[in-house]
Every structure is written in C-alpha cells, then in structure tokens.
Biopython code that builds the backbone (N, CA, C, O; Angstrom):
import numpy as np
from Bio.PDB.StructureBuilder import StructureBuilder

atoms = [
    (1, "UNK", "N", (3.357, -18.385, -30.412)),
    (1, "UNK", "CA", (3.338, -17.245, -31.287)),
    (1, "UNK", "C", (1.976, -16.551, -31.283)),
    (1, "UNK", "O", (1.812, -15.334, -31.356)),
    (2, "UNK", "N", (0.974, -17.524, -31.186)),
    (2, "UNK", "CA", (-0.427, -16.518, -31.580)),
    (2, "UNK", "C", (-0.058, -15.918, -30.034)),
    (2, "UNK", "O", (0.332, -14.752, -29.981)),
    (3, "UNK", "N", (-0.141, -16.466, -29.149)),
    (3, "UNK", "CA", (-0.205, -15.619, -27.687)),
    (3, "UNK", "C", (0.243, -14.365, -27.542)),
    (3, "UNK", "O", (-0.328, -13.432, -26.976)),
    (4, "UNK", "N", (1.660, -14.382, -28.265)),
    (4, "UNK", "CA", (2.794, -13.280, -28.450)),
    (4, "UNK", "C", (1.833, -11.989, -29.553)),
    (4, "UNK", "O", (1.781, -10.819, -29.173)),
    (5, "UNK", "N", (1.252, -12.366, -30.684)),
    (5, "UNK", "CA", (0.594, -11.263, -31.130)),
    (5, "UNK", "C", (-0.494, -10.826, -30.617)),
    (5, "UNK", "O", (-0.868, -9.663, -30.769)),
    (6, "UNK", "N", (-1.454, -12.148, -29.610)),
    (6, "UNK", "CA", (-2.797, -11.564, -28.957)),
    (6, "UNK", "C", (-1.699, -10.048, -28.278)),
    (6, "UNK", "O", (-1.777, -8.902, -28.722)),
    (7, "UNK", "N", (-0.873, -10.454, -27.277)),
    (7, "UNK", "CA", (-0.501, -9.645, -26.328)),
    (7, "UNK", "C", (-0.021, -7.919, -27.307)),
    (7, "UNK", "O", (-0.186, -6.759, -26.929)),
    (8, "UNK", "N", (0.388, -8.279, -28.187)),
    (8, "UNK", "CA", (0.834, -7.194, -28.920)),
    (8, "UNK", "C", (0.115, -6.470, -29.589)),
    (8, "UNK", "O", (0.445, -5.375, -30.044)),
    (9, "UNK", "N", (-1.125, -7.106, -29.739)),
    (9, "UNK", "CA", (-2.340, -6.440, -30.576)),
    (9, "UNK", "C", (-3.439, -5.652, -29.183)),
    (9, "UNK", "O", (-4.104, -4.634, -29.374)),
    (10, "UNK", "N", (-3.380, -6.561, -27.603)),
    (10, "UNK", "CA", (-4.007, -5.868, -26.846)),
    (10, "UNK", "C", (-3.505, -4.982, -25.899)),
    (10, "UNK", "O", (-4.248, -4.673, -24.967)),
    (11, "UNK", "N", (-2.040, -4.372, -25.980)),
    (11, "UNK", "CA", (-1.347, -3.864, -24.811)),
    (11, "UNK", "C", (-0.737, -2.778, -25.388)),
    (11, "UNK", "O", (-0.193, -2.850, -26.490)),
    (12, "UNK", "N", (-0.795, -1.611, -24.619)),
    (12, "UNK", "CA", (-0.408, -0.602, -25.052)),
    (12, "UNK", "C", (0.976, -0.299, -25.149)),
    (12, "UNK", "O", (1.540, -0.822, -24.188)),
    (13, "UNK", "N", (1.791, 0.320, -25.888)),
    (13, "UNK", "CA", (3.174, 0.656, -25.863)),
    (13, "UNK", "C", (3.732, 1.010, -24.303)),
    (13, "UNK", "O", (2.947, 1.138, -23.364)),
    (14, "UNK", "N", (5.203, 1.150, -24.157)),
    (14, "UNK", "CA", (5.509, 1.108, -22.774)),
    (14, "UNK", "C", (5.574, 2.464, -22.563)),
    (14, "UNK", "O", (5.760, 2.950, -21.447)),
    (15, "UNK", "N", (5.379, 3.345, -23.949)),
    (15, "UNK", "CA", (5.663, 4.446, -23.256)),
    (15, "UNK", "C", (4.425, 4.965, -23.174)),
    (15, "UNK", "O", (4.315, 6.166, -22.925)),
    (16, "UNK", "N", (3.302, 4.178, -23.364)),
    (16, "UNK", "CA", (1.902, 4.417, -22.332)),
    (16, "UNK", "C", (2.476, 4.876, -20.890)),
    (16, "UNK", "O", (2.207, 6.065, -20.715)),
    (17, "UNK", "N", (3.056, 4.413, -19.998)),
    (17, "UNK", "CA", (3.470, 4.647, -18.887)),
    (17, "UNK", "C", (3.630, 6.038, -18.249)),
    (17, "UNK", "O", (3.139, 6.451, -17.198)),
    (18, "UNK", "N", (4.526, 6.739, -19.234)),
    (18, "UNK", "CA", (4.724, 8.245, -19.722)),
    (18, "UNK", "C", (3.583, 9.057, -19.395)),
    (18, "UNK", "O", (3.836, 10.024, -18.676)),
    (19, "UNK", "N", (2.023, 8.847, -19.857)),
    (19, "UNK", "CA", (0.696, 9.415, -18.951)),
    (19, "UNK", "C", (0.582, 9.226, -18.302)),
    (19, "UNK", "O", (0.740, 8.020, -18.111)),
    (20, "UNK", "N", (0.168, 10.063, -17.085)),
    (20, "UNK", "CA", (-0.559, 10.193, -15.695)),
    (20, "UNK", "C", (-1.825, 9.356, -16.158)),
    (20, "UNK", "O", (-2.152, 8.307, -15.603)),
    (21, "UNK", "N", (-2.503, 9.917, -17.224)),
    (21, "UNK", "CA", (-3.952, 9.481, -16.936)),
    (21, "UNK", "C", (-4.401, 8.027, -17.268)),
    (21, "UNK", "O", (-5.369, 7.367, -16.892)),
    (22, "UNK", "N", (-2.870, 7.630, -18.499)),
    (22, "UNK", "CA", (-3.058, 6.393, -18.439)),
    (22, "UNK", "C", (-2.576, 5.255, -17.056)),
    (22, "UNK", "O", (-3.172, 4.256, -16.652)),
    (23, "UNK", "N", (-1.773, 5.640, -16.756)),
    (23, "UNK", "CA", (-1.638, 5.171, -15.248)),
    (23, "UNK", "C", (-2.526, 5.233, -14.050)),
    (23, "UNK", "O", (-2.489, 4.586, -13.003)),
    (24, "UNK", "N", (-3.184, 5.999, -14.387)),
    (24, "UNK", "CA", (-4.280, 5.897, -13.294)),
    (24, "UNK", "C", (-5.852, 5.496, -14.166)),
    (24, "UNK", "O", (-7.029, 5.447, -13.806)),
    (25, "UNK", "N", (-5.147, 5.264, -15.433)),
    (25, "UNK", "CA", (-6.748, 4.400, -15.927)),
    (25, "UNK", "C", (-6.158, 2.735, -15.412)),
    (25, "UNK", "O", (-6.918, 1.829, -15.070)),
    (26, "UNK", "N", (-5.017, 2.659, -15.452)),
    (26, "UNK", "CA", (-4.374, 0.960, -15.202)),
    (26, "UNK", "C", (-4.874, 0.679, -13.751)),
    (26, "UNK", "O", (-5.315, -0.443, -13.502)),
    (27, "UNK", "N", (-4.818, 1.922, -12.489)),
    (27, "UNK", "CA", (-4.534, 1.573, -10.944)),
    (27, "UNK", "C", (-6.180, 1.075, -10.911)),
    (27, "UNK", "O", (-6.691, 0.032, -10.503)),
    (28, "UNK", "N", (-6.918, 2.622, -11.689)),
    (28, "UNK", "CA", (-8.221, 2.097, -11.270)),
    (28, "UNK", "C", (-8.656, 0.244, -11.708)),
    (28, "UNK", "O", (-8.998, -0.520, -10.805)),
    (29, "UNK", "N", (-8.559, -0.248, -13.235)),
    (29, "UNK", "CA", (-8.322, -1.279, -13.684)),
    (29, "UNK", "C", (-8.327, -2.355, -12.733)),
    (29, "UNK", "O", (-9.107, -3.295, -12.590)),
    (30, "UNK", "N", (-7.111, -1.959, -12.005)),
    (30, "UNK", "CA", (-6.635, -3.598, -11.499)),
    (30, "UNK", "C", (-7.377, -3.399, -9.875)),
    (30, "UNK", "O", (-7.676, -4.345, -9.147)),
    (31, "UNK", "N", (-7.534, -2.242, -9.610)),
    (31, "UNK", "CA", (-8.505, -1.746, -8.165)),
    (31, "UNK", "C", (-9.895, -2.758, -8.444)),
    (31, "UNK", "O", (-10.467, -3.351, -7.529)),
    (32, "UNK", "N", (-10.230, -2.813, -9.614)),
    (32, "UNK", "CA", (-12.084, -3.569, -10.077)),
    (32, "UNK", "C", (-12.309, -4.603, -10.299)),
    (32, "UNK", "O", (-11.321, -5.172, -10.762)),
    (33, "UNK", "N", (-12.976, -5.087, -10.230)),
    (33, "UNK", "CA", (-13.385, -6.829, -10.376)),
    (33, "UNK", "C", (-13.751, -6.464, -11.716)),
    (33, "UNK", "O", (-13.694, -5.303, -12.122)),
    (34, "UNK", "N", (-14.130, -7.449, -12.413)),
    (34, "UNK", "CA", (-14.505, -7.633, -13.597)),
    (34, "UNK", "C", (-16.385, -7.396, -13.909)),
    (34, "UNK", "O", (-16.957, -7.282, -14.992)),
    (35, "UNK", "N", (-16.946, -7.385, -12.557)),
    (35, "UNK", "CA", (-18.512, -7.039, -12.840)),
    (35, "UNK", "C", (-18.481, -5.547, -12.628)),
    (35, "UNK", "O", (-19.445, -4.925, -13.073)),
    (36, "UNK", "N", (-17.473, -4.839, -11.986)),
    (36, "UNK", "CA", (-17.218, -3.533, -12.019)),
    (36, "UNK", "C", (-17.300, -2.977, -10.422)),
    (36, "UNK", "O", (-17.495, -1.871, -9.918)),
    (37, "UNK", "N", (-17.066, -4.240, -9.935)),
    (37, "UNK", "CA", (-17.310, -3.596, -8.444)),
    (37, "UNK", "C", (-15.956, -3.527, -8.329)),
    (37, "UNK", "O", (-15.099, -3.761, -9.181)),
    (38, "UNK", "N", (-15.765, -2.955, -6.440)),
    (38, "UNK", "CA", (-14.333, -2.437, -6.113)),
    (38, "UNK", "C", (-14.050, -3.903, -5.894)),
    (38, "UNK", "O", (-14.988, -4.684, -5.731)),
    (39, "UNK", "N", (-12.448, -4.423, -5.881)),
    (39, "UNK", "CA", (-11.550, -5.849, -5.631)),
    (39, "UNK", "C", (-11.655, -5.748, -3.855)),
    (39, "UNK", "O", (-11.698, -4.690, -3.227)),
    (40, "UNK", "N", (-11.672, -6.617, -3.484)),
    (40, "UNK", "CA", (-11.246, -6.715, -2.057)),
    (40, "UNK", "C", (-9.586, -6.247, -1.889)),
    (40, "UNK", "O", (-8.627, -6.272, -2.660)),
    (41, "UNK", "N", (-9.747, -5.882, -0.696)),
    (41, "UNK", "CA", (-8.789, -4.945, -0.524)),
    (41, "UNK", "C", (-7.166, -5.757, -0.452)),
    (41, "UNK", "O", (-6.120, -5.319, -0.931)),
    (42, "UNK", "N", (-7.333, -6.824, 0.171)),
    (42, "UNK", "CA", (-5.941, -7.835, 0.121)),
    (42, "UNK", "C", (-6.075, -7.831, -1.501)),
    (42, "UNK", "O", (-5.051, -7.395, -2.028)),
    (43, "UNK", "N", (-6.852, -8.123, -2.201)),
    (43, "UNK", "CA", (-6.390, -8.599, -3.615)),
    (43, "UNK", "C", (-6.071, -6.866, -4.638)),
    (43, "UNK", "O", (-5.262, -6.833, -5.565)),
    (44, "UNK", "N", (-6.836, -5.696, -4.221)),
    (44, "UNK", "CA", (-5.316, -4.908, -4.581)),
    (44, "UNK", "C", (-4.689, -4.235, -4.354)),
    (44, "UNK", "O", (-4.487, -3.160, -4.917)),
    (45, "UNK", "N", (-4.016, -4.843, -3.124)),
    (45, "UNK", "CA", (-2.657, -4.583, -2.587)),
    (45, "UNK", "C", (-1.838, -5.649, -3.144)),
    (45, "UNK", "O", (-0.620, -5.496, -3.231)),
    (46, "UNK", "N", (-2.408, -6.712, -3.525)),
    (46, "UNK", "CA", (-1.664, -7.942, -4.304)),
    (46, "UNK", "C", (-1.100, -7.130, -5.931)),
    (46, "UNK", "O", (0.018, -7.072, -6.442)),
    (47, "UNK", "N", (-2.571, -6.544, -6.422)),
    (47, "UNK", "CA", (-2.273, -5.974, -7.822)),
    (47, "UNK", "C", (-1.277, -5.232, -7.534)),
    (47, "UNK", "O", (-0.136, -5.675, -7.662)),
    (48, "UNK", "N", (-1.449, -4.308, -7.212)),
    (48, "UNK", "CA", (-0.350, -3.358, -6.845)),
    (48, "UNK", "C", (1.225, -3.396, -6.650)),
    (48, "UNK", "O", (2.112, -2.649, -7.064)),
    (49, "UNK", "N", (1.246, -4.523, -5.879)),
    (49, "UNK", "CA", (2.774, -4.943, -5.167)),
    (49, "UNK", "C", (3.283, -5.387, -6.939)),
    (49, "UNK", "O", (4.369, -5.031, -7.398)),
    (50, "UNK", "N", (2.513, -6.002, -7.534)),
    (50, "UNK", "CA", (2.987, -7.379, -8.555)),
    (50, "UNK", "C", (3.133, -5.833, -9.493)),
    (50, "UNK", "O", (4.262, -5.651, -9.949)),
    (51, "UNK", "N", (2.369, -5.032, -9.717)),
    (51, "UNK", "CA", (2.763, -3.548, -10.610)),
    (51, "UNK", "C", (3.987, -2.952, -10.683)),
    (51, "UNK", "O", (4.546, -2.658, -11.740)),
    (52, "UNK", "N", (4.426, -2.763, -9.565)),
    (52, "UNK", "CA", (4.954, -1.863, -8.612)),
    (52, "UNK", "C", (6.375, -2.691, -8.847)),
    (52, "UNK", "O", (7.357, -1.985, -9.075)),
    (53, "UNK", "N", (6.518, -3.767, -8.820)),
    (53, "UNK", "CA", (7.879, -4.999, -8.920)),
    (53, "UNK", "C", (8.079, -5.052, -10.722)),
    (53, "UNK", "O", (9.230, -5.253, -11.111)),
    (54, "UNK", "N", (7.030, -4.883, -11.738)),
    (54, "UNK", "CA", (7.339, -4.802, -12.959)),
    (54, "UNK", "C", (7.789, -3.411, -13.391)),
    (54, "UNK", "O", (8.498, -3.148, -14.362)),
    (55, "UNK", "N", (7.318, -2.655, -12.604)),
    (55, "UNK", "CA", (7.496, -1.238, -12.834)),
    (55, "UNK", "C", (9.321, -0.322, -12.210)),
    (55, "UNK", "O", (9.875, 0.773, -12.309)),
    (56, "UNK", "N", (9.523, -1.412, -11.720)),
    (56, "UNK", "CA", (11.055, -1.060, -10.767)),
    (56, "UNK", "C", (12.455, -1.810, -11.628)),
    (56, "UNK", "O", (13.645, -1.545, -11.795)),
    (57, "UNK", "N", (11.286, -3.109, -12.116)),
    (57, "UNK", "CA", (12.220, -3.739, -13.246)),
    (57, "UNK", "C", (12.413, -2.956, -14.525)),
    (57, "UNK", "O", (13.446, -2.519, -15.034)),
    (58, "UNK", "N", (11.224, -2.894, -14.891)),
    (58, "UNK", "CA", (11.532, -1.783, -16.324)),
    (58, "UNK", "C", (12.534, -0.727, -15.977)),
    (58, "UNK", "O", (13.451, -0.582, -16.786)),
    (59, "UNK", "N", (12.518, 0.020, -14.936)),
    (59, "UNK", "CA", (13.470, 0.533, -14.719)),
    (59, "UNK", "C", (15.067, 0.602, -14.642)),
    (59, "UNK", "O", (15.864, 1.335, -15.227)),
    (60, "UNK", "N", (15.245, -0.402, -13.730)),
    (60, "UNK", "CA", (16.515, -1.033, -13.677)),
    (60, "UNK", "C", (17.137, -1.527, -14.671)),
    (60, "UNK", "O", (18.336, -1.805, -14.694)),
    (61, "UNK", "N", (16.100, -1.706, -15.827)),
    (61, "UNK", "CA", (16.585, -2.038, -17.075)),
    (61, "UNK", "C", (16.843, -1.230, -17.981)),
    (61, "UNK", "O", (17.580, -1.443, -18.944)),
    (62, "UNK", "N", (16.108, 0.000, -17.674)),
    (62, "UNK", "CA", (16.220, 1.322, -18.335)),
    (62, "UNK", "C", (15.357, 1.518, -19.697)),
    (62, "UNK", "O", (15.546, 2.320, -20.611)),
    (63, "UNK", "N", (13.837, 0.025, -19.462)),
    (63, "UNK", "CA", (13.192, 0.672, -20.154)),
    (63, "UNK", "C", (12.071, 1.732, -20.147)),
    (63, "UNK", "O", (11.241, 2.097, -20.980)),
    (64, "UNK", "N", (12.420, 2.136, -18.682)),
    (64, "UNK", "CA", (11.323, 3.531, -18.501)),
    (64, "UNK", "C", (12.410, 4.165, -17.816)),
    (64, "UNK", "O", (13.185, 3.537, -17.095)),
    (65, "UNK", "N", (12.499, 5.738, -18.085)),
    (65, "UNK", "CA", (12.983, 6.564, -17.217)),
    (65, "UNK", "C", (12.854, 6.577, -15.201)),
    (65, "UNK", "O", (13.660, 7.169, -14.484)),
    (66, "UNK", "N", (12.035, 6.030, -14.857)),
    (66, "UNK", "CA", (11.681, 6.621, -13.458)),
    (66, "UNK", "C", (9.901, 5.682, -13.554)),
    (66, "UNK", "O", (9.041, 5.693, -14.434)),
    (67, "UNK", "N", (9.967, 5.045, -12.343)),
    (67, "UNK", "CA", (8.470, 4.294, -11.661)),
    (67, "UNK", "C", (7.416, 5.199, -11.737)),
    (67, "UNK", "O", (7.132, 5.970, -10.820)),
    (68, "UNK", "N", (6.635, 5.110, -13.147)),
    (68, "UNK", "CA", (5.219, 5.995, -12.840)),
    (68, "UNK", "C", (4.497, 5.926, -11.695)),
    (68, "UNK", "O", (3.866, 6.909, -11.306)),
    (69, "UNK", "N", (4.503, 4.835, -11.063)),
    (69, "UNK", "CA", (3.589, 4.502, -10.454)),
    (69, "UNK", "C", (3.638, 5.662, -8.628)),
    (69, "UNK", "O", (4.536, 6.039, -7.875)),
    (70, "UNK", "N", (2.415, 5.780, -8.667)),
    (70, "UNK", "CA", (2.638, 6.711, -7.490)),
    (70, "UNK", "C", (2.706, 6.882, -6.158)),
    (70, "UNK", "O", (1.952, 6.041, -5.669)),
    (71, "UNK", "N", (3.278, 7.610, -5.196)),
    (71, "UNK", "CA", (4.339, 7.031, -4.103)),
    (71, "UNK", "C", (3.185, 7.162, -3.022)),
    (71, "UNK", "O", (2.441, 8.103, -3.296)),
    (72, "UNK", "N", (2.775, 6.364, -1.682)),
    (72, "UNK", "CA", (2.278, 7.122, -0.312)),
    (72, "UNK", "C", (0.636, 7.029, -0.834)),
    (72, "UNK", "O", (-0.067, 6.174, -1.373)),
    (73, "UNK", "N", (0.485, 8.279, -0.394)),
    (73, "UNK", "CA", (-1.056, 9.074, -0.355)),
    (73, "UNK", "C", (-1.455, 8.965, -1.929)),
    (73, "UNK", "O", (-2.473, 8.506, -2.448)),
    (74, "UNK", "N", (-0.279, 9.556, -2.511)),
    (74, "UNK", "CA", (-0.803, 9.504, -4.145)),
    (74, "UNK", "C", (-1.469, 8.202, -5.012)),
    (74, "UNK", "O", (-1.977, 8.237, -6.132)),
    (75, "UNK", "N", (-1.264, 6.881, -3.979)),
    (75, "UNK", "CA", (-1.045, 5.897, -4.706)),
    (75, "UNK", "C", (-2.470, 5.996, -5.470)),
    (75, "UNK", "O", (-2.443, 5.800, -6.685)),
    (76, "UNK", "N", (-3.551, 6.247, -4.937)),
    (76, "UNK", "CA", (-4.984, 5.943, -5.196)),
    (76, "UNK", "C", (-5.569, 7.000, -6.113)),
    (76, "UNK", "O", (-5.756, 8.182, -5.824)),
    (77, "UNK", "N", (-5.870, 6.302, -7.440)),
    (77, "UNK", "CA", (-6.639, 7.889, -8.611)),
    (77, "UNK", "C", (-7.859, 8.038, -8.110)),
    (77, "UNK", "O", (-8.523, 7.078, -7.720)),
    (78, "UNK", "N", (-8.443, 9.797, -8.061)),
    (78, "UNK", "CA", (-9.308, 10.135, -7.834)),
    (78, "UNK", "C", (-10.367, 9.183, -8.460)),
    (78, "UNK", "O", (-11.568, 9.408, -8.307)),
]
sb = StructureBuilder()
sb.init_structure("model")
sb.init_model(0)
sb.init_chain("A")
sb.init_seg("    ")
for serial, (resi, resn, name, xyz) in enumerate(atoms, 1):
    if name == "N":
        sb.init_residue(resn, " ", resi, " ")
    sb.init_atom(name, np.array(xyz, "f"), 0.0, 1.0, " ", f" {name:<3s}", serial, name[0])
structure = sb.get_structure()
C-alpha cells in the first residue's frame, strides 16, 4: 500500500500523455542518466521500446485515445 500511494503521489495523471510537451519532457527523461548526461545509446532504445509497449497497451485498452509517443524521425525532442 505505501508503494501504491508513493506512485500516486509521484506520477502524473494519464491524461498527462494528451501534451506534446509533456511527452517530450518524459523522452528527454528516460534519454538521461541521472548525473544529467546523455544514456548510452543501447540503453535508450531499451527505454523507449519498454515506453512504446506500455503506450500500445494503454491503448488497446482504451485508456488513451491513440500512442503519443512519436513515430520515425519524430521520435527524438528537440
């Protein structure tokens, strides 16, 4: 239970998703290491894939309209 409210007290609603800018505050996010440098590049294409598979589920489930996440060339925020 405490786990269940940490998560609910630190995560934004799903229809965060719904922004562009919050979606590309998430890509950059999981793109960074934690000292603020860029991730090695296998590890996010790892983030990404594991995004990208929660983001297809919400869907299929119909709790988001359509995969924010962005297709090709777009994938990467300025």
């Amino acid at each position: 239970m405490v786990i269940l409210r940490w998560i609910e007290r630190n995560s934004l609603p799903v229809s965060a998703w719904e922004d562009p800018e919050k979606v590309d505050q998430v890509l950059r996010a999981i793109d960074t290491r934690l000292d603020g440098k860029q991730a090695a590049a296998w590890s996010r294409k790892h983030n990404r894939r594991i995004l990208n598979v929660a983001m297809k589920y919400a869907t299929r489930r119909r709790i988001l309209r359509i995969n924010p996440l962005p297709k090709g060339k777009e994938s990467r925020p300025p």
